[in-house]
C-alpha positions as CSV (number, residue, x, y, z in Angstrom):
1,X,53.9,278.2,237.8
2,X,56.5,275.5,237.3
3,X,54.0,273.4,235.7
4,X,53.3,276.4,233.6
5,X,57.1,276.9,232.6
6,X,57.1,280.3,234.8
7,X,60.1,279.9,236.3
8,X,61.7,282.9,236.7
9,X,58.3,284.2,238.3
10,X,58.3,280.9,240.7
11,X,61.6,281.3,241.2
12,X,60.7,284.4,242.6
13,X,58.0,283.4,245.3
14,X,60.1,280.3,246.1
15,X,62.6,282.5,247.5
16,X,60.3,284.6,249.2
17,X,59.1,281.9,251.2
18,X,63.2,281.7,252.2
19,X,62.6,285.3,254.0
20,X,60.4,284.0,256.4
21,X,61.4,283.6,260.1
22,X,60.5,279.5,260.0
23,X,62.8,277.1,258.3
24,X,61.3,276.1,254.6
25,X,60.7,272.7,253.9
26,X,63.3,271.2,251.9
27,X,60.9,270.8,248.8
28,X,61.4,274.7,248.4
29,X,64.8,274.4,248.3
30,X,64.0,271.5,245.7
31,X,61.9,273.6,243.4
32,X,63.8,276.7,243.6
33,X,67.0,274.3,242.2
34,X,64.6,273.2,239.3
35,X,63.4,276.5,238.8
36,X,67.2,277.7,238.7
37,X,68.4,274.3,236.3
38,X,65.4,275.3,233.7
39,X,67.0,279.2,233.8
40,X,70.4,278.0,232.8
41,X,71.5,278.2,236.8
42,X,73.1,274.9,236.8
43,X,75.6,276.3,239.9
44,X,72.8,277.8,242.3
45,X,70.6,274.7,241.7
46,X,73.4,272.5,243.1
47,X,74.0,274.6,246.2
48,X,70.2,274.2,247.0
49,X,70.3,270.7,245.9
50,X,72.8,269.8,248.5
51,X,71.0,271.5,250.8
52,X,68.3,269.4,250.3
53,X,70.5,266.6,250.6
54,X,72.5,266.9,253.8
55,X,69.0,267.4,255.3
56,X,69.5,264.2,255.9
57,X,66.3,262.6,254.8
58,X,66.1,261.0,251.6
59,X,65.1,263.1,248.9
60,X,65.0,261.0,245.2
61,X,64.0,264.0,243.0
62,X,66.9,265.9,244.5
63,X,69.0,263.0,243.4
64,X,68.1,262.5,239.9
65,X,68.2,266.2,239.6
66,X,72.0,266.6,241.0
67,X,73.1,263.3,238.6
68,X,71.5,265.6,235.8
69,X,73.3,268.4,236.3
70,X,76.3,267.0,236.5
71,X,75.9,265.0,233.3
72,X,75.1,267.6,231.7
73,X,78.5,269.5,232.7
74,X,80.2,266.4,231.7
75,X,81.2,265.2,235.3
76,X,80.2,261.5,234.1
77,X,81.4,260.0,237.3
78,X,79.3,262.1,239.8
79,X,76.5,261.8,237.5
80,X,76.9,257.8,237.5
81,X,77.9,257.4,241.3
82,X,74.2,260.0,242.2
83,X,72.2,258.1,239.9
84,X,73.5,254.8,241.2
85,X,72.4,256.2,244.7
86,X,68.9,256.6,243.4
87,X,68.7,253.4,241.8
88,X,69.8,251.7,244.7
89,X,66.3,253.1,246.1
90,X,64.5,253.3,243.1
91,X,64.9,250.4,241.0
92,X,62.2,251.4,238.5
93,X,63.4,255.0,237.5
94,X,63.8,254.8,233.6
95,X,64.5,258.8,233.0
96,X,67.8,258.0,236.2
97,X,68.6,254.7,234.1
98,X,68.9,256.8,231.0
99,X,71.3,258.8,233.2
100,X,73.7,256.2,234.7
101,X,74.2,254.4,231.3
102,X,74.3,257.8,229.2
103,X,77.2,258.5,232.0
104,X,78.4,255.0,231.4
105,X,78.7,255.7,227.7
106,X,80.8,258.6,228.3
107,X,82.8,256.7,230.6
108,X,84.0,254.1,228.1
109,X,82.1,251.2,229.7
110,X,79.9,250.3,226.5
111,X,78.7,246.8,228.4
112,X,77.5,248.9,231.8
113,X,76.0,251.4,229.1
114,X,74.1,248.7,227.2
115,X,72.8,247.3,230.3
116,X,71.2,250.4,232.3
117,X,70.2,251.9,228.8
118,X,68.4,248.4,227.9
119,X,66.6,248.9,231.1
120,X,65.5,252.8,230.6
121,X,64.6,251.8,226.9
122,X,62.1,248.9,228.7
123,X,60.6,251.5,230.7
124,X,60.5,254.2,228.6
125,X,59.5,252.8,225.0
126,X,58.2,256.1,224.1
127,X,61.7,258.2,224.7
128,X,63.4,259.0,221.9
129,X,67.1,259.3,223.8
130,X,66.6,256.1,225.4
131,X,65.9,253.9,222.3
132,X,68.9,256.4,220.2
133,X,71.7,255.9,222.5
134,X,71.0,252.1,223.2
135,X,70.8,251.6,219.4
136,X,74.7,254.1,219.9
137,X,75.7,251.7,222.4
138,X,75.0,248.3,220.2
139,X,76.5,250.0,217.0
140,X,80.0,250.8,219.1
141,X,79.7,247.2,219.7
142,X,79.4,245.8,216.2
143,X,76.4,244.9,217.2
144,X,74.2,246.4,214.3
145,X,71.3,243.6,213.1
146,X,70.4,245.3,217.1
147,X,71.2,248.7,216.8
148,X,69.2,249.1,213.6
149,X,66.0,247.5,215.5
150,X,66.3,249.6,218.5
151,X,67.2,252.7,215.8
152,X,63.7,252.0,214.2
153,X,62.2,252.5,217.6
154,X,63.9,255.9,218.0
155,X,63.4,256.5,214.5
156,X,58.9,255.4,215.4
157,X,59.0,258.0,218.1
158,X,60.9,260.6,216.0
159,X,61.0,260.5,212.5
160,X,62.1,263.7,211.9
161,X,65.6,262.8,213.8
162,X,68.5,263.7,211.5
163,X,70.6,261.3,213.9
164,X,68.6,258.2,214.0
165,X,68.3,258.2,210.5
166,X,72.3,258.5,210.0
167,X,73.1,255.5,212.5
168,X,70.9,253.5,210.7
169,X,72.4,254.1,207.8
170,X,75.7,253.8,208.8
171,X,74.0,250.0,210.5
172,X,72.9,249.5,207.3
173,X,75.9,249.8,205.9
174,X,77.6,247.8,208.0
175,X,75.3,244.9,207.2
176,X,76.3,245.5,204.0
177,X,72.2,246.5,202.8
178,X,74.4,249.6,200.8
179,X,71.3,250.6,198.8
180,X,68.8,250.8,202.3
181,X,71.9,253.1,203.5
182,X,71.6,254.9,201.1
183,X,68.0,255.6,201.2
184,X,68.8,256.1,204.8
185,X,71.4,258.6,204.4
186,X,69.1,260.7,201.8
187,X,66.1,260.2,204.3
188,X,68.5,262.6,206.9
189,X,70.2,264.8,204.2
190,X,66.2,265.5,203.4
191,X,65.1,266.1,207.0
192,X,68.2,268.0,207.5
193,X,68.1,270.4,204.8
194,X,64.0,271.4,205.7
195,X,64.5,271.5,209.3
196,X,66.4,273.6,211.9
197,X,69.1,270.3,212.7
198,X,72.1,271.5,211.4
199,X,74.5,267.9,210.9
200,X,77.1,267.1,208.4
201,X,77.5,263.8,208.9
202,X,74.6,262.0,206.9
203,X,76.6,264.4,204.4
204,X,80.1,262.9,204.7
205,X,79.0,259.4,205.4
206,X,77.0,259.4,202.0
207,X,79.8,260.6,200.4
208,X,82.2,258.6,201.7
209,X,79.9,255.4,200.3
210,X,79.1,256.8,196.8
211,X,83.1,257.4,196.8
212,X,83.9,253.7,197.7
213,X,81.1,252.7,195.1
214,X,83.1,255.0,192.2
215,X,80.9,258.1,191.7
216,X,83.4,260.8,192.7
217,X,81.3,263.2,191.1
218,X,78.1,263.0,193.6
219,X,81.1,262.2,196.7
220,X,82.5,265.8,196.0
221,X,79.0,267.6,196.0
222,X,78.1,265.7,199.2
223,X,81.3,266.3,201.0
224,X,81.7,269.7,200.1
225,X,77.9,270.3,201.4
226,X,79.7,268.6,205.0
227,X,82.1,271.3,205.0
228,X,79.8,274.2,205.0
229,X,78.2,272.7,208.0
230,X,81.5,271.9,209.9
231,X,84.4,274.3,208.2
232,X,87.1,273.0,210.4
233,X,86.8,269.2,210.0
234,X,90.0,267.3,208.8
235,X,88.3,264.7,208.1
236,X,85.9,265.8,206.3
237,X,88.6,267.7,204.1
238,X,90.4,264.5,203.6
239,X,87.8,262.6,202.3
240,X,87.0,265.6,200.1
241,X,90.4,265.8,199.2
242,X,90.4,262.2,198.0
243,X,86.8,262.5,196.4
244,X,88.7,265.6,194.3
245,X,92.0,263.3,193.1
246,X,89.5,260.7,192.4
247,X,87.4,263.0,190.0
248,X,91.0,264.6,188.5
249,X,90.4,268.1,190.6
250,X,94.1,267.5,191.6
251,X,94.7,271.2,192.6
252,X,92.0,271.7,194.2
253,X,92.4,268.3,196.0
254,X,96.0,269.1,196.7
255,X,94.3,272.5,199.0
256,X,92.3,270.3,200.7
257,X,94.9,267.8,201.7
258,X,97.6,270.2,202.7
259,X,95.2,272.5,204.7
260,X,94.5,269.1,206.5
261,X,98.2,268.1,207.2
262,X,98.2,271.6,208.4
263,X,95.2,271.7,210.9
264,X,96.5,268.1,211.8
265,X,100.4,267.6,211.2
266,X,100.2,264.0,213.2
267,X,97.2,262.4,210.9
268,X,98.5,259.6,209.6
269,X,95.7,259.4,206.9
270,X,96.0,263.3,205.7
271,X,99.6,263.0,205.1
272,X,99.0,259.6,203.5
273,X,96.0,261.0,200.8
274,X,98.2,263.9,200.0
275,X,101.4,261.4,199.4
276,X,99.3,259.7,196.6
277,X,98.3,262.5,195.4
278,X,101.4,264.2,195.1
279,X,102.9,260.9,193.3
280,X,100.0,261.5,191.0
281,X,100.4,264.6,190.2
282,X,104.2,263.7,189.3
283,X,105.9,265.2,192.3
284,X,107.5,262.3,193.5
285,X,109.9,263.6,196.1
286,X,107.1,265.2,198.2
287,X,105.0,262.3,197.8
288,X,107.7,259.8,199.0
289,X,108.0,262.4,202.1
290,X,104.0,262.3,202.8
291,X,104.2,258.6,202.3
292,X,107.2,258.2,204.7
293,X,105.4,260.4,207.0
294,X,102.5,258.1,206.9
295,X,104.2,254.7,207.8
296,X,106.4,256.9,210.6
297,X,102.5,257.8,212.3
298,X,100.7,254.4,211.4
299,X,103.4,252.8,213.3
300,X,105.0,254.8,215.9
């Protein structure tokens, strides 16, 4: 029935078999904690997963099971420290390797991440995480000529990945190739708007380039298309707001900016858009107090 994805009805005759006067093997207790992790249990699978492990007797599944689960509550270090436990065992686990450098990720240690999530992308070349989060892990390390080849792995297995699509153009763009991010950016604002991915970031990172290459026009459209998808991003909202002075939309640039410095009073970049604009818009006593504002954050 697991197999089958029944687990609510295995779940059942797992713990049936719990009733019974002998002591169940410690692969019920095992299956039952999958059964509860795949019903949104994440709690009751850990009690039965430590069961399984103070056994005493080495149980890898259990392992890899309990270092997923606790990834996925965000307790990176437990996750790292029981997948480092399995691969001390296991040296060829790709799916726990994905796990300790995922958990390494989190953890801030971006050469640790690169090297387990090298290692899971070698042994898993058809996993679309693996091959996205090490192409992650070389783009956080300026690192893009390898981040966009390892991105057009991820991109080979899924090509329908909003995400993938957006990295690489944002590699793309850092190799200066502006034009290929472009047509990488559109590729996921496509995808995006005919699927069920919901992102605004190929959205804001288009707009963002199109603003920097002068077309305010197209930078509002785009940005504004962001916001819908993420209502409560400053900086979206500044970039907008910029995008709006920049096409000579200065009140409706000047809402944007001040709901920003007002979501955010300590962003050094909100109060700094909304200074220019404010000197633009010949106010020059707020603007000088924006502007101030700005050097007193940039350089606390």
């Amino acid at each position: 029935m697991i197999q089958e994805g029944k687990f609510a009805d295995a779940k059942r005759i797992l713990e049936s078999m719990l009733r019974q006067p002998a002591r169940p093997p410690n692969d019920v207790y095992y299956h039952i904690a999958v059964c509860q992790a795949r019903l949104g249990e994440p709690e009751a699978a850990m009690r039965n997963l430590d069961l399984v492990l103070q056994s005493g007797r080495i149980h890898l599944p259990a392992l890899h099971l309990k270092a997923y689960l606790h990834f996925s509550q965000g307790d990176y270090e437990d996750a790292l420290r029981l997948a480092t436990a399995f691969l001390d065992i296991r040296p060829d686990g790709g799916e726990t390797w994905k796990i300790a450098g995922l958990a390494r990720f989190m953890l801030g240690d971006k050469p640790g991440a690169e090297r387990d999530l090298r290692t899971a992308a070698e042994e898993l070349p058809g996993d679309f995480d693996a091959q996205y989060y090490l192409g992650r892990v070389y783009f956080e390390q300026g690192k893009l000529a390898r981040a966009l080849e390892v991105l057009g792995r991820a991109i080979a297995v899924n090509p329908e990945s909003v995400k993938a699509h957006n990295h690489a153009g944002q590699a793309l763009e850092g190799l200066g190739r502006f034009d290929d991010a472009v047509s990488a950016y559109r590729t996921a604002i496509e995808i995006e708007r005919n699927g069920d991915q919901r992102s605004e970031w190929p959205y804001y990172n288009l707009g963002a380039l199109v603003l920097a290459e002068g077309n305010a026009t197209e930078a509002v459209d785009l940005l504004k298309e962001a916001l819908t998808r993420d209502r409560l991003s400053v900086q979206t909202k500044i970039k907008l707001g910029a995008a709006l002075s920049a096409a000579s939309r200065l009140d409706e640039a000047q809402a944007q900016l001040r709901e920003a410095v007002a979501a955010e009073p300590d962003n050094a970049d909100a109060h700094y858009q909304l200074g220019r604009l404010l000197m633009k818009m010949g106010e020059p006593k707020a603007g000088r107090h924006h502007l101030a504002e700005f050097e007193r954050l940039r350089d606390p």
